[in-house]
C-alpha positions in Angstrom: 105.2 64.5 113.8 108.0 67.0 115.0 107.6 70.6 113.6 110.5 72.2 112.3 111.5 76.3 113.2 110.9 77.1 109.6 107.1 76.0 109.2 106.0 77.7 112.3 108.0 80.9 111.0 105.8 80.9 108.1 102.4 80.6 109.3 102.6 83.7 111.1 104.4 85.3 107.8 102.0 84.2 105.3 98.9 85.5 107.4 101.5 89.1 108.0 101.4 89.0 104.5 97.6 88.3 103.4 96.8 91.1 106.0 99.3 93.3 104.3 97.9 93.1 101.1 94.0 93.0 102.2 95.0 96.5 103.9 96.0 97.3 101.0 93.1 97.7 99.6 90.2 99.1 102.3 92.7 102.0 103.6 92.1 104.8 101.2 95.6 106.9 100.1 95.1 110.1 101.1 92.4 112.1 103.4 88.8 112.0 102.7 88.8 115.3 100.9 90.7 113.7 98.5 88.6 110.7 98.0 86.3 113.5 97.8 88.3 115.8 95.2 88.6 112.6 92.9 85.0 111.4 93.1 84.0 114.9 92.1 86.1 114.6 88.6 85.3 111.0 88.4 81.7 112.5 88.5 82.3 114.7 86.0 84.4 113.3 83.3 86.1 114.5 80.2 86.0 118.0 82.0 89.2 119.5 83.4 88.6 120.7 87.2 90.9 122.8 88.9 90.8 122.2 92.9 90.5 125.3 94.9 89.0 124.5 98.1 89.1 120.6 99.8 88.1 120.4 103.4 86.9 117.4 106.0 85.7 117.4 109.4 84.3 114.8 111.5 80.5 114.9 112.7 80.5 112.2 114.6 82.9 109.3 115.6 82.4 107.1 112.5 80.9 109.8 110.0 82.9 112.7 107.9 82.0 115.2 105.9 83.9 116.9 103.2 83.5 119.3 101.3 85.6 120.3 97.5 85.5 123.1 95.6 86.3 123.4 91.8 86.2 125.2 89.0 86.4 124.5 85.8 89.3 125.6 83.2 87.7 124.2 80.0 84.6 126.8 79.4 84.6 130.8 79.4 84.0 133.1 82.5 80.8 134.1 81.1 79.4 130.5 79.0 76.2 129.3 79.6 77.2 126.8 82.0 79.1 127.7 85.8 82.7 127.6 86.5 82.4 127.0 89.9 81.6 123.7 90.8 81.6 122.4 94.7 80.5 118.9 95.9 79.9 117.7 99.1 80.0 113.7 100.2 79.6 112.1 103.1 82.0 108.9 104.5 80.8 106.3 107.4 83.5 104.4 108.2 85.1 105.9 105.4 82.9 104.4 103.0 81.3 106.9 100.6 77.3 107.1 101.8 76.3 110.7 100.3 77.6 112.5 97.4 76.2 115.6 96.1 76.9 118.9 94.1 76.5 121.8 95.7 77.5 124.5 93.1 77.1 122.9 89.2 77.6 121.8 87.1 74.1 121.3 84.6 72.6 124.5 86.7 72.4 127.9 84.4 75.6 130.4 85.1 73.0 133.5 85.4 70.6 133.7 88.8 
């Protein structure tokens, strides 16, 4: 069976393309503060959070850290609940393996 110049051109085009669109999908937009910026509101929902601070930094060669702080527009400056919300998560081969709030947002404003 002779092989014409067409079907081995798309072989190699079809698998360019299925790689393409798998990539697609496991590289994240964006840095991982954020991934981390929108897990924090994700985490939170229905509350409007106003970015202030976003920051990454690798620990080791596979493992980043980033930290995200917030605070929130929707409450007073002096409610019963804190403005200022922060996060931090933690990404191994940028897969999310830690989240976890460092300022808010259920904790009473007054200390």
């Amino acid at each position: 069976m002779r092989r014409t110049p067409a079907r081995w051109a798309s072989a190699p085009l079809a698998a360019g393309l299925l790689w393409l669109v798998a990539g697609c999908h496991l590289v994240p937009s964006g840095g991982m503060a954020d991934r981390c910026a929108d897990i924090m509101q994700q985490a939170y929902p229905g509350v409007d959070i106003n970015i202030t601070k976003r920051e990454a930094a690798a620990t080791s060669i596979t493992r980043i850290v980033a930290h995200v702080e917030g605070v929130r527009s929707d409450i007073p400056p002096h409610g019963p609940l804190p403005r200022k919300l922060a996060v931090e998560c933690r990404f191994d081969d940028s897969i999310l393996t830690g989240f976890r709030w460092t300022a808010g947002p259920l904790q009473s404003a007054a200390k």
